[in-house]
C-alpha positions, 0 to 999 in steps of 0.5 A: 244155392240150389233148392235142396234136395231130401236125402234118400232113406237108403243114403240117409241110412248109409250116413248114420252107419257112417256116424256109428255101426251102433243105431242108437249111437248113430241117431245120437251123434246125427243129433249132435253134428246137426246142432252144432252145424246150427250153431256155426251158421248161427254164430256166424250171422246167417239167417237160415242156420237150419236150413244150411245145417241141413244141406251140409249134411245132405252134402256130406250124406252124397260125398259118403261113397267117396270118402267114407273108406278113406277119412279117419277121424271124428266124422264131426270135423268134415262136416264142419269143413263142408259148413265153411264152404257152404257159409262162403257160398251163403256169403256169397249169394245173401251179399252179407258180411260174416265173420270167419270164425266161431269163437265167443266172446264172454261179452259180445251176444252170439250174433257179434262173435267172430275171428280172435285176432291173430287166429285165422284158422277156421278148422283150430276153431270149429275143433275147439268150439266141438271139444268145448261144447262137447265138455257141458253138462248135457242138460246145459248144452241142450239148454245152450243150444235150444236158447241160440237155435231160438233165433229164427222162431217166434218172438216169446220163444225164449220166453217159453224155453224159460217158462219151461226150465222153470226159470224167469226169463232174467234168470235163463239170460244170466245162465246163458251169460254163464255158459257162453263166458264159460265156453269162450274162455274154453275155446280161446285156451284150447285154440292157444294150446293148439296153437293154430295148427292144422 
């Protein structure tokens, strides 16, 4: 991938229009698309999950003029379609092997999750696993989220998160336990009520 470039404030504005008319709204959903964004790369074993989260919304801010008259949807999804491209090109360029689909499982660590057998659509996935995450509590999928984003910062980093949700570390492992079996068992549902379908 080339060095990315930042966005320009006049584009940067132009995507959070795109995500909500509403200022607020919009910062609140560029926050939620980002994590999740962090999330996919995450999960699927790529180092610089930030730094790709980052480009594909840059990616996406520079497409707007084209698409923004014309998608209809949850601006969420197209996002998660440009990461499956960029995870490809990442692929690619790191020579690593990455699975090809975010699903959890209750018992494998995140950096294990991958395809569920007979389920070959990314986008089914990427759909479920939004709807899913989306379905916490918001204090438990900010804690998720915090916990996985983790990954790249300093050793004792999940040791300060515990610290400072007033948990042991123990206890904080067991929560994220709870939560990642939760979220599996939702996404394998949903992806069997969808049925694969596009």
């Amino acid at each position: 991938m080339k060095e990315r470039v930042p966005l320009t404030e006049e584009e940067f504005e132009r995507l959070l229009s795109w995500l909500n008319p509403d200022r607020e709204r919009s910062g609140r959903k560029y926050e939620e698309v980002r994590l999740g964004l962090i999330k996919i790369f995450a999960w699927n074993g790529c180092s610089d999950a930030e730094d790709l989260a980052d480009e594909t919304i840059n990616r996406v801010a520079r497409k707007l003029a084209e698409i923004k008259d014309t998608y209809v949807g949850d601006p969420a999804l197209y996002f998660y379609g440009v990461a499956k491209y960029l995870r490809w090109e990442w692929k690619k360029k790191a020579g690593r092997s990455i699975m090809l689909t975010p699903t959890i499982s209750p018992v494998a660590p995140a950096s294990q999750v991958g395809q569920e057998e007979g389920r070959d659509d990314p986008e089914v996935s990427y759909r479920c696993m939004h709807a899913c995450i989306a379905q916490l509590l918001p204090w438990e999928r900010e804690l998720f989220l915090r916990y996985y984003s983790g990954e790249k910062k300093p050793k004792n980093y999940r040791q300060e998160l515990a610290r400072q949700m007033g948990k042991s570390p123990n206890a904080l492992r067991v929560k994220i336990k709870r939560l990642r079996t939760s979220l599996g068992e939702c996404i394998r549902k949903c992806v069997a009520e969808m049925g694969g379908v596009k």
